[in-house]
MARDREN-169553 format. One line per 4 residues: number of its first residue (from 1); their letters; for each residue x negated, y negated, z negated of C-alpha. Coordinates in nm, 3 decimals, padded with zeros to 5 digits. Layout:
BEGIN
NUM = A = X/Y/Z; ... .
This chain:
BEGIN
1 = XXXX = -09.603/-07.597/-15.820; -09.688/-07.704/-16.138; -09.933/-08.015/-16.158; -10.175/-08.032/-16.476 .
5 = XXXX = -10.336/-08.383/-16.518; -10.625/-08.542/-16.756; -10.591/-08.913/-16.876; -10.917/-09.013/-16.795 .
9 = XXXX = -11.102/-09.317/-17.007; -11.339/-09.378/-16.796; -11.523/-09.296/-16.410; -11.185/-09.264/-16.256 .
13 = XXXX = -11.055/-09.393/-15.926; -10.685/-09.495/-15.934; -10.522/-09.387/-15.584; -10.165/-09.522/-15.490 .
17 = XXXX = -09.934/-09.213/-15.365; -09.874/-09.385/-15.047; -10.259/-09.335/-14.932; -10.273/-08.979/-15.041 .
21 = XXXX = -09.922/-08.914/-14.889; -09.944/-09.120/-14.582; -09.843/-08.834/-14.292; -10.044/-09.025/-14.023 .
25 = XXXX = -10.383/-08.945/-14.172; -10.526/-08.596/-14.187; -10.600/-08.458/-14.464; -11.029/-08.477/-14.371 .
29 = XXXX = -10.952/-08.893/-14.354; -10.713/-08.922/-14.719; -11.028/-08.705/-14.834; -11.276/-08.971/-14.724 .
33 = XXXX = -11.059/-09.283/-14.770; -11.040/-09.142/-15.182; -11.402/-09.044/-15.141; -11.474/-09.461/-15.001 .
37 = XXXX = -11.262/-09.613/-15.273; -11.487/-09.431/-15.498; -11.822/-09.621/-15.459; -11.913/-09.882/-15.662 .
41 = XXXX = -11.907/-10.249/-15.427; -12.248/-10.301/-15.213; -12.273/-09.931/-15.148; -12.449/-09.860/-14.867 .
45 = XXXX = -12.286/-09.582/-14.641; -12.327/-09.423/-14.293; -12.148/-09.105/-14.136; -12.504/-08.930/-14.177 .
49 = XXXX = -12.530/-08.981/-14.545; -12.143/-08.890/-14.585; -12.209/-08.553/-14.417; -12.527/-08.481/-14.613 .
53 = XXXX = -12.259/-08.477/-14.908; -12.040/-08.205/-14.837; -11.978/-07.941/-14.586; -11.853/-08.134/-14.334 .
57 = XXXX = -11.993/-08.206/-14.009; -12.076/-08.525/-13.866; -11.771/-08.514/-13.582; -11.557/-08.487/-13.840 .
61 = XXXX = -11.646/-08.704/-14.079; -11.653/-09.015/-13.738; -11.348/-08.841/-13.646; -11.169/-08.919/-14.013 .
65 = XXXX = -11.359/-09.279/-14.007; -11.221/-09.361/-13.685; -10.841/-09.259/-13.847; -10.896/-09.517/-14.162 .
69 = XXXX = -11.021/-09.784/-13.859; -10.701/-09.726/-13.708; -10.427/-09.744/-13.921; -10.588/-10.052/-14.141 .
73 = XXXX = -10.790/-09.897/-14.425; -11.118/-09.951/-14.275; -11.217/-10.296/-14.147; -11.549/-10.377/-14.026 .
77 = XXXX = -11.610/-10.755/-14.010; -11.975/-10.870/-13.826; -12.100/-11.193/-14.027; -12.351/-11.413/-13.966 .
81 = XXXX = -12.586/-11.556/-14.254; -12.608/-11.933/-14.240; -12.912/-11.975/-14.335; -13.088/-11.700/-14.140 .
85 = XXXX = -12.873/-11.646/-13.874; -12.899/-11.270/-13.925; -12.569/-11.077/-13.842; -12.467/-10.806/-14.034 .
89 = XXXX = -12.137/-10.528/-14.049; -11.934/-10.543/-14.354; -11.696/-10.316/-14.419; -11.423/-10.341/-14.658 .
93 = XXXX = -11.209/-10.026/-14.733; -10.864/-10.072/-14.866; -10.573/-09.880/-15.074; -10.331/-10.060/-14.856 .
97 = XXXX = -10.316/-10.063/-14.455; -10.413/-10.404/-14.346; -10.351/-10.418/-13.981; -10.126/-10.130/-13.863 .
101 = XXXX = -10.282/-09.989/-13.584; -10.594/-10.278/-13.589; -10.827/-10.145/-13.325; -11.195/-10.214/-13.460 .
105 = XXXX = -11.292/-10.397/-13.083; -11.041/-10.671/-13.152; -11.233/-10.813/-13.451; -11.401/-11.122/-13.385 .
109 = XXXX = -11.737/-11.238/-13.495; -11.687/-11.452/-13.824; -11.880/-11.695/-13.968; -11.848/-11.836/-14.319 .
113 = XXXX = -11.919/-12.188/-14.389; -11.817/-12.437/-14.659; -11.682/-12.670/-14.400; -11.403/-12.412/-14.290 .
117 = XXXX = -11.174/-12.279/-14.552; -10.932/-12.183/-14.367; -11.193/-11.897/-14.302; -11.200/-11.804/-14.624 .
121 = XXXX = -11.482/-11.554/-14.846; -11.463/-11.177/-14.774; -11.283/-11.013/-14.992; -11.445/-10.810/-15.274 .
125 = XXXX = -11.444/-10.425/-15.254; -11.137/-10.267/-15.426; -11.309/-10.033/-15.721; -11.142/-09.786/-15.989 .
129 = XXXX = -11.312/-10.055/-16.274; -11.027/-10.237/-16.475; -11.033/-10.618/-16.338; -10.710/-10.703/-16.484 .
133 = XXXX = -10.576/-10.796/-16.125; -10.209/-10.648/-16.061; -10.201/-10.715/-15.697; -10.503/-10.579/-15.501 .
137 = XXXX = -10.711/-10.815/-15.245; -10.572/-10.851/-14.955; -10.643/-10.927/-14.594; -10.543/-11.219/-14.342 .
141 = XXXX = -10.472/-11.027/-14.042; -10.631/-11.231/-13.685; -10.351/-11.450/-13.531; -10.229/-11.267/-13.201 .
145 = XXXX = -10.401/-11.357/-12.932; -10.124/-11.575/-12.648; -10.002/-11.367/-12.364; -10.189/-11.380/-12.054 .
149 = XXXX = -09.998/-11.469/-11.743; -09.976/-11.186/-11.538; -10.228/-11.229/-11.219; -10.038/-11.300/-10.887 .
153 = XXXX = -10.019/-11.003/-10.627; -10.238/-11.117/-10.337; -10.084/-11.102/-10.006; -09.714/-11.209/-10.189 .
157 = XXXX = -09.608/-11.350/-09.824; -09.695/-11.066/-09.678; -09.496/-10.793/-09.816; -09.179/-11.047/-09.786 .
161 = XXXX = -09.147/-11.010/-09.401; -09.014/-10.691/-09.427; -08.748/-10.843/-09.633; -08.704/-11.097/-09.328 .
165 = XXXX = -08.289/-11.074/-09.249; -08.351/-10.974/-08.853; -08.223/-10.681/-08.661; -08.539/-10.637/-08.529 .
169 = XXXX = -08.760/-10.598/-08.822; -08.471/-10.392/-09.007; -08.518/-10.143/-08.710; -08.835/-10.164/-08.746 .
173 = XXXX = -08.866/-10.075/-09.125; -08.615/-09.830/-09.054; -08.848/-09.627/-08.795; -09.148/-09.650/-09.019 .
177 = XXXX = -08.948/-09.517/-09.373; -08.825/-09.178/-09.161; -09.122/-09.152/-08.967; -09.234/-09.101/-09.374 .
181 = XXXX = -08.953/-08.856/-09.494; -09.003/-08.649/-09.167; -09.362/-08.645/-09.183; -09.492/-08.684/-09.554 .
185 = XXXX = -09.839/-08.732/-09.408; -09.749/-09.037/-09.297; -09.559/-09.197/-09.595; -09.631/-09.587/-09.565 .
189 = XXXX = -09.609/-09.870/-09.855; -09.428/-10.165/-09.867; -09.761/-10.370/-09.785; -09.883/-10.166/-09.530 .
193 = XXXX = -09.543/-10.145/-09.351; -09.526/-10.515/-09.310; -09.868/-10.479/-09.064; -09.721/-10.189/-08.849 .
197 = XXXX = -09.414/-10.372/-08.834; -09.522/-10.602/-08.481; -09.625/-10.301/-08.300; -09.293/-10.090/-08.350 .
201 = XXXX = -09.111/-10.430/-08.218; -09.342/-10.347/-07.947; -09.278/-09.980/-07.850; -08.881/-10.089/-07.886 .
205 = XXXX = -08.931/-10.374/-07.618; -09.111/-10.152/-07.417; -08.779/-09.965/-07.387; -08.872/-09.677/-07.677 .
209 = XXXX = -08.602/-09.551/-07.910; -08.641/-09.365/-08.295; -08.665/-09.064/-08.158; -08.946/-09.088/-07.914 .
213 = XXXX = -09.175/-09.299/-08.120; -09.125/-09.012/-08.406; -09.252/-08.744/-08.182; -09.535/-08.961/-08.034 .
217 = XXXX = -09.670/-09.019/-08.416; -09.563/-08.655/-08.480; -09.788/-08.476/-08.210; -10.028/-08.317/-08.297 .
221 = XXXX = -10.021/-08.426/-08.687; -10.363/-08.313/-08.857; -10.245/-08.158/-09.237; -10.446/-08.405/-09.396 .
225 = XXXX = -10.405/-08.784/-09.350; -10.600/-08.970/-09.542; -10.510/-09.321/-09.431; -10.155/-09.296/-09.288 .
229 = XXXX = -10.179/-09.718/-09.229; -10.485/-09.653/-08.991; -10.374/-09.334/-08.818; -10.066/-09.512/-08.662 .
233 = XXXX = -10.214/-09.838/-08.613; -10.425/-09.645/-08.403; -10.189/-09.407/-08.246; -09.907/-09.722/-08.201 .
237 = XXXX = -10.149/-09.903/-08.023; -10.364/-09.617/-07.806; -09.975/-09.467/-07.701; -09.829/-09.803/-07.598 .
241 = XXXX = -09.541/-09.722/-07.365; -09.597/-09.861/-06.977; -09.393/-10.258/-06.937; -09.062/-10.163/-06.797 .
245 = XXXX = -09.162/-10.382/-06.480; -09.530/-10.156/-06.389; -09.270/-09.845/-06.491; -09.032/-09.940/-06.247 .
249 = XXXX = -09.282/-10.018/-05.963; -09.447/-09.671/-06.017; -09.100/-09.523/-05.977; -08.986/-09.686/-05.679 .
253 = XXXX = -08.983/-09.480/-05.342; -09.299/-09.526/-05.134; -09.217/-09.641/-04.763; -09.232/-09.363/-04.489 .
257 = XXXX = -09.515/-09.468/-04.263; -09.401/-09.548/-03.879; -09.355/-09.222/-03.671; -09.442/-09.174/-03.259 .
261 = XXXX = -09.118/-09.166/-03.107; -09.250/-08.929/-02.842; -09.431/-08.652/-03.071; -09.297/-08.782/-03.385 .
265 = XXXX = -09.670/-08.808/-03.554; -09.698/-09.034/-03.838; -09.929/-09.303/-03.775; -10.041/-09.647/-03.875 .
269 = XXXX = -09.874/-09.868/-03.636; -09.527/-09.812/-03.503; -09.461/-09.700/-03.116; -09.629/-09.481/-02.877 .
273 = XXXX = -09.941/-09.267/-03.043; -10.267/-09.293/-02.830; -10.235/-08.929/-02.737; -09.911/-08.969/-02.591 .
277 = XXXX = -09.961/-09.338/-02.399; -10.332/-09.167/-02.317; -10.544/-09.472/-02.466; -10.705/-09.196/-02.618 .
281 = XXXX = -11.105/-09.140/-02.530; -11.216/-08.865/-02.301; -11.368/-08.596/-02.523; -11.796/-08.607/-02.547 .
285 = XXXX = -11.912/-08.363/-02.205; -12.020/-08.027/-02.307; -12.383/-07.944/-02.366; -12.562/-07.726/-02.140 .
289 = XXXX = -12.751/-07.375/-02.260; -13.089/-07.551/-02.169; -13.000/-07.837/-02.400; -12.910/-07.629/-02.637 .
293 = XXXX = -13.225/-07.411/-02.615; -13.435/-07.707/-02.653; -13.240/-07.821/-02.965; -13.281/-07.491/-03.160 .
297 = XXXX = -13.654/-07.498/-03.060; -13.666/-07.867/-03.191; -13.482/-07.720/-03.542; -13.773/-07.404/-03.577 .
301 = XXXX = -14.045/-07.662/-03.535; -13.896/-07.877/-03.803; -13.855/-07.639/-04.058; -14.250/-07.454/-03.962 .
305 = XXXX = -14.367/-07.769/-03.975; -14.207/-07.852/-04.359; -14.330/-07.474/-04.504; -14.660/-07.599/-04.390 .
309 = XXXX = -14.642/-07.868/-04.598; -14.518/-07.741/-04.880; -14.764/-07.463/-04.834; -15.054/-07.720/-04.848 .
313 = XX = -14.940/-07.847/-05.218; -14.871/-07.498/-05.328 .
């Protein structure tokens, strides 16, 4: 490549290397930041009047803008008139990155007064014009801002009882991180472990081991869990092992009930049955045929004299 340069005298822009060779900028935003430097100071300019300049679209003219914003060339400074109290956007282009990597929401709303110099007057727009200046204007970066605390976890205490030194609750953890790696469904947090933790105590002093409380919470297992911390607070509590003293009542034998030592009948009360010591009542005497003639006609009377009725409301 052979380069083939004028020595202009006048209407010329001079451009440091370092801005037209800086690797971080596309070449749309070194084309704009040369095309910025240009203008005379007081220019007004807006990405609509840019693109109505050149072929260019307006995305990619904001898209360039937004490059110079971040790497320091652009800096757009909101000041408010003392006398009017009218704020206005400034913005000062530079041949030099000011604030490497400046984000344009960090700058702060200034305010320039004779009664604060450290505040200082905005700095003039660079220009190609001859000022006799050797070292361009440059810019007092803002003063980082102090680092915030970091906000306290709520529910600190909490999470530290599973860190509690007791066989019990080690157990306990112990159940709830495999019931997680067997079932990934059901794969608790160190928070919500620290809830559960009581009612697995529970099942174990209910006389429960590992591996029947892992295929109680394992039965039946939807695909899908979407709150494992809910599912087994629900399931831990609704599957709650019988005491070992009602489990050891149910199991106990149930006394044989007293027997007649003459026909060996089961009864209520021990010895002789009342068949056998005949204490027993004679049977009801048997009804005769004309009694029982006079019954059944009783009966077809009854049920003639309901269809009559029912006939009557038909």
């Amino acid at each position: 490549m052979f380069n083939h340069r004028t020595t202009p005298t006048k209407n010329y822009t001079p451009l440091r290397n370092s801005v037209l060779q800086d690797h971080r900028l596309t070449y749309a935003a070194r084309g704009l930041l040369a095309d910025l430097l240009s203008r005379k100071n007081g220019t007004k300019v807006d990405i609509k009047g840019l693109s109505s300049a050149c072929p260019d679209t307006q995305q990619a003219i904001a898209k360039g803008y937004a490059e110079l914003v971040k790497y320091g060339y652009v800096v757009r400074r909101r000041v408010k008139n003392p006398d009017t109290g009218k704020i206005t956007t400034e913005i000062h282009v530079y041949d030099v990155p000011q604030v490497a990597e400046a984000p344009e929401a960090d700058l702060s709303l200034i305010t320039p007064s004779l009664s604060s110099p450290s505040l200082g007057s905005p700095s003039p727009f660079p220009s190609g014009e001859k000022t006799g200046e050797t070292n361009p204007p440059s810019h007092t970066p803002p003063a980082p801002k102090a680092a915030e605390p970091e906000p306290k976890v709520p529910g600190g205490r909490l999470a530290e009882i599973i860190e509690e030194e007791t066989p019990e609750t080690a157990q306990c953890v112990q159940i709830l991180a495999g019931l997680g790696r067997r079932y990934e469904q059901l794969h608790l947090g160190r928070r919500e472990m620290s809830t559960l933790i009581p009612m697995v105590a529970e099942w174990l002093r209910r006389g429960a081991t590992a591996a029947h409380i892992y295929q109680v919470m394992g039965a039946g297992l939807p695909p899908k869990v979407n709150s494992p911390k809910a599912f087994l607070t629900y399931r831990l509590g609704d599957k709650l092992p019988v005491p070992p003293v009602l489990a050891e009542q149910a199991s106990a034998p149930v006394a044989a009930l007293p027997t007649c030592p003459e026909c060996a009948r089961p009864g209520l009360v021990e010895g002789v049955c009342a068949d056998c010591s005949g204490r027993r009542t004679a049977p009801a005497p048997a009804v005769s045929g004309t009694q029982l003639s006079a019954l059944e006609q009783m009966r077809r009377d009854s049920e003639r004299a309901r269809a009559a009725f029912k006939a009557s409301y038909a």
